[in-house]
C-alpha positions as CSV (number, residue, x, y, z in Angstrom):
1,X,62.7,77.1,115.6
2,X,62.3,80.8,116.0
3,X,59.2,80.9,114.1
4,X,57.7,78.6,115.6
5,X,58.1,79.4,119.2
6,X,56.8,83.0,118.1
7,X,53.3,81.4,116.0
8,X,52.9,79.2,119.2
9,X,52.8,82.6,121.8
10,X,50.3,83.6,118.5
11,X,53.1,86.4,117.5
12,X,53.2,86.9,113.9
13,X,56.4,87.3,111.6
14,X,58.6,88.9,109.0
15,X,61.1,87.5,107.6
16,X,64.2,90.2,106.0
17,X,66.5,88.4,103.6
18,X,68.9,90.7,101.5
19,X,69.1,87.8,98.5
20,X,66.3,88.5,96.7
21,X,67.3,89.6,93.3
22,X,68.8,87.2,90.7
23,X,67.3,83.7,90.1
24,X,70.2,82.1,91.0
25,X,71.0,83.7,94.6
26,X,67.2,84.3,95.7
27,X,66.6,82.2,98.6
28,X,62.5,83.4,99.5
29,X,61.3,80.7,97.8
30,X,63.2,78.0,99.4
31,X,62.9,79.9,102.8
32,X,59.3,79.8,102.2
33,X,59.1,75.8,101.6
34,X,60.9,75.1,105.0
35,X,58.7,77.4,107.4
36,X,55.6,76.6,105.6
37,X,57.0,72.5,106.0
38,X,58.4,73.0,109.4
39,X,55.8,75.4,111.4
40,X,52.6,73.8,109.8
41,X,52.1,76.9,108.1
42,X,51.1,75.8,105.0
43,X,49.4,78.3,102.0
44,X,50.2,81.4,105.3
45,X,53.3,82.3,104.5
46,X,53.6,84.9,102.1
47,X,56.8,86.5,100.1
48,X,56.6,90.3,99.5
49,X,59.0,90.7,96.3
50,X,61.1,93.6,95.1
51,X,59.1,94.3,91.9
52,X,55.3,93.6,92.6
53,X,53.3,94.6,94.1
54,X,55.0,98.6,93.8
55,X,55.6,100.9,96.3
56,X,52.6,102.6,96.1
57,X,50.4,99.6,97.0
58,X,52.4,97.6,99.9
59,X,50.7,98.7,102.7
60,X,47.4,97.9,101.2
61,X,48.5,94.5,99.7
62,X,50.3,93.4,103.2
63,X,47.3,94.6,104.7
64,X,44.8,92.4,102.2
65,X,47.2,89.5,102.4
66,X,47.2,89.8,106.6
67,X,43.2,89.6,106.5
68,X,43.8,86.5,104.0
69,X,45.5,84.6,107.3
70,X,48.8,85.2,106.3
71,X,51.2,84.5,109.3
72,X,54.9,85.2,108.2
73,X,55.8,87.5,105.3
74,X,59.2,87.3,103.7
75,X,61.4,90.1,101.8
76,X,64.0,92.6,101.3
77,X,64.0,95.1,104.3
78,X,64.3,97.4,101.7
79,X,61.2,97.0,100.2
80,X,59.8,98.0,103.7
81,X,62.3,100.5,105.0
82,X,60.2,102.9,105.2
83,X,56.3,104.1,105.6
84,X,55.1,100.6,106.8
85,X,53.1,99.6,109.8
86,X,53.3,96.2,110.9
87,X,50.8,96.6,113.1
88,X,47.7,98.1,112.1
89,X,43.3,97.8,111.9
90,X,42.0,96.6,108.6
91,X,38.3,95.5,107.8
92,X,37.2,96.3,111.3
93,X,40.3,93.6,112.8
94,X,43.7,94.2,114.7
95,X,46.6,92.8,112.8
96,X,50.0,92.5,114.3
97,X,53.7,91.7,112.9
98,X,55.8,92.0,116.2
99,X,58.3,89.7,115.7
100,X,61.2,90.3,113.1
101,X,64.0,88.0,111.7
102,X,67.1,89.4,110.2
103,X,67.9,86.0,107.9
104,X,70.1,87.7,106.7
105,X,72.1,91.1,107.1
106,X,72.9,94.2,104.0
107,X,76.3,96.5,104.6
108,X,73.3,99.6,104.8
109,X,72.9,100.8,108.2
110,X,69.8,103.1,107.4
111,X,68.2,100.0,105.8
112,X,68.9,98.2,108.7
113,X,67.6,100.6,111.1
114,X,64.7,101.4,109.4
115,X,63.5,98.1,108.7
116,X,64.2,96.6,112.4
117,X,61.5,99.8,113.2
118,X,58.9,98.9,111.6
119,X,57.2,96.9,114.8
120,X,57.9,100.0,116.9
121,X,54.5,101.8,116.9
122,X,52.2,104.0,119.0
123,X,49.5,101.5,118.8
124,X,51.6,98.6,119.3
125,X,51.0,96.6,122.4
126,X,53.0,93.1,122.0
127,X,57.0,93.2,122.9
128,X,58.9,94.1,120.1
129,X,61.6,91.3,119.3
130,X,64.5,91.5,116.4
131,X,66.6,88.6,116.2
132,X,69.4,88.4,114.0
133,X,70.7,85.4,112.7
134,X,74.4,84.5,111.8
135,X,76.6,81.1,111.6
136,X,79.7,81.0,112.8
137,X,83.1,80.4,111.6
138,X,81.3,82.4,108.1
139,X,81.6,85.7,106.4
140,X,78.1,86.4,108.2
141,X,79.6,86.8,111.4
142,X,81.7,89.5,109.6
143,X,79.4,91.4,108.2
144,X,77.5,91.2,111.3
145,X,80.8,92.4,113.0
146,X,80.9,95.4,110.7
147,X,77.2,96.6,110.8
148,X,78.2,96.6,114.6
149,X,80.8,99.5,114.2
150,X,78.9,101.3,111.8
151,X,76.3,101.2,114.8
152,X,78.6,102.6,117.3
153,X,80.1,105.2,115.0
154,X,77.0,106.6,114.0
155,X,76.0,107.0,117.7
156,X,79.5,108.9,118.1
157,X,78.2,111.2,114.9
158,X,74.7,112.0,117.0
159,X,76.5,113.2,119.9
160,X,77.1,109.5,121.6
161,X,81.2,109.8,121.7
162,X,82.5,106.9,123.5
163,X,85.9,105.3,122.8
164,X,84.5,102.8,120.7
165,X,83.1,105.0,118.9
166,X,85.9,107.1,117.9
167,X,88.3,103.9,117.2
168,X,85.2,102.6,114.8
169,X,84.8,106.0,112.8
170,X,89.0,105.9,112.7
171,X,88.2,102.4,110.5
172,X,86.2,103.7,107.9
173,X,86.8,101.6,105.4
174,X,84.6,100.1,102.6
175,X,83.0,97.0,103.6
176,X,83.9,94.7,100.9
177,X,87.0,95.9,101.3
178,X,86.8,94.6,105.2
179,X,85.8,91.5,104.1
180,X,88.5,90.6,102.0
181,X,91.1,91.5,104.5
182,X,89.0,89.3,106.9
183,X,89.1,86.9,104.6
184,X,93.0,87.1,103.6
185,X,93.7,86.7,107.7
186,X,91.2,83.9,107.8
187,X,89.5,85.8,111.0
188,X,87.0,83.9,113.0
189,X,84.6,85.5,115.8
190,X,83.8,83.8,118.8
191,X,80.2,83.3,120.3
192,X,81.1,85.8,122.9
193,X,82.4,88.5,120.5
194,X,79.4,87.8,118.1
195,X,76.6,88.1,120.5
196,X,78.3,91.5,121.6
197,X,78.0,92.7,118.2
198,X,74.5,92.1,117.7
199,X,74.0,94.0,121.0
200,X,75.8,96.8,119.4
201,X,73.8,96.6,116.6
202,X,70.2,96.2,118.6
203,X,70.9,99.0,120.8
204,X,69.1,101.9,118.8
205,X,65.9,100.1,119.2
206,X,66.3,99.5,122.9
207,X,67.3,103.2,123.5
208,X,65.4,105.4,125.8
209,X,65.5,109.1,126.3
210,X,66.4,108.8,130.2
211,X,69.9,107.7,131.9
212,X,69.4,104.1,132.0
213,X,70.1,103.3,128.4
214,X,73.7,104.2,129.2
215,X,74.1,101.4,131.6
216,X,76.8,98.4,131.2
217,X,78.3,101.6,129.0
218,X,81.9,102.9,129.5
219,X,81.7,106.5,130.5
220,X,81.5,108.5,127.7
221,X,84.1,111.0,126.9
222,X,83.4,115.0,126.9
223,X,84.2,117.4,124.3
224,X,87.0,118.5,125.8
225,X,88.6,115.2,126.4
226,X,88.0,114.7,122.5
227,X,89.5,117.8,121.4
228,X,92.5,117.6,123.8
229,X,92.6,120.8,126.8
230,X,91.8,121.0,130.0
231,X,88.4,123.0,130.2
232,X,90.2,124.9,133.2
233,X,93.1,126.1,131.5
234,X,93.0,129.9,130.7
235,X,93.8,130.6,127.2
236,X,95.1,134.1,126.2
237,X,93.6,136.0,124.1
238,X,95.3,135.2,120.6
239,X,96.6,131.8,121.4
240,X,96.4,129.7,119.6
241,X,95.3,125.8,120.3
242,X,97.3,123.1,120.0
């Protein structure tokens, strides 16, 4: 449904899926199948795999395959992290990827920021849309619910302290760890709570460098508030802080 509301406003696609490796857990194949079947996309959709083409030639085979009428791309976001344009000129034309699809989510916050950046670019002139894609009542809403506080506490870590933010960093714990205790408990996220996390998660690419990205935000809490004194309070010299 996604796809095909973005091919009909003539956006182009990638698709990021973390299960990619083994035979028996890689789902690109089968992803492929159903948006080539169900968006009339047949021989342009194209899966970029972990092991060819290398590194070294991506760009230039994403590019080649783009020019080939290729609409939608699948693969790993790590195999694009980083150094990829997904909108760029080749052979004289304007090619443009500005639509991406988390199918699926890694516990790798600098993977997932990097990748959901790759539409973001000086020459890019189409909205940039990320969706991410979770089913309820899962473990996906989980992991979605963790790559949320990882958000939030790496804000706190640039300089973004909030109270959130300092409760989140307070829960460092392993992820799979997380997951089994969510599992033991048999917790279950609501729409509500899930669509807050994937705001959470989202907000680095909506970020500006004026005041308005702090809107809908709870105030954020100064340094002295964090450390615990009163910024008036006249310490002798000597004392020592509590």
């Amino acid at each position: 449904e996604i796809v095909n509301n973005e091919i009909q406003e003539g956006r182009n696609c990638f698709i990021y899926c973390s299960y990619t490796g083994e035979a028996e857990t890689n789902i690109t194949q089968r992803l492929k199948e159903i948006v080539e079947t169900r968006c009339n996309l047949k021989g342009r959709v194209q899966i970029l795999n972990s092991n060819s083409p290398e590194p070294i030639k991506r760009e230039r085979w994403i590019k080649k395959k783009a020019s080939e009428g290729m609409k939608v791309f699948i693969c790993n976001p790590k195999c694009v992290e980083t150094g990829l344009d997904f909108c760029f000129w080749f052979g004289g034309k304007f090619y443009n990827y500005p639509t991406l699809i988390f199918y699926q989510m890694s516990y790798e916050l600098a993977v997932l920021w990097q990748a959901s950046r790759r539409h973001y670019r000086l020459i890019q002139t189409e909205e940039c849309r990320t969706y991410y894609i979770a089913t309820e009542d899962t473990l996906q809403t989980d992991a979605v619910e963790i790559m949320a506080e990882k958000q939030v506490a790496s804000s706190a870590i640039q300089g973004k302290f909030s109270a959130e933010g300092l409760t989140a960093m307070a829960k460092g714990v392993d992820p799979r760890l997380r997951l089994a205790q969510k599992m033991s408990r048999s917790d279950k996220s609501d729409r509500q709570s899930l669509a807050g996390m994937f705001d959470a998660i989202n907000a680095a690419n909506n970020s500006t460098d004026d005041e308005s990205k702090y809107k809908g935000f709870k105030e954020a809490l100064t340094y002295y508030e964090i450390i615990g004194i009163n910024p008036s309070e006249e310490v002798a010299e000597g004392e020592e802080l509590s």
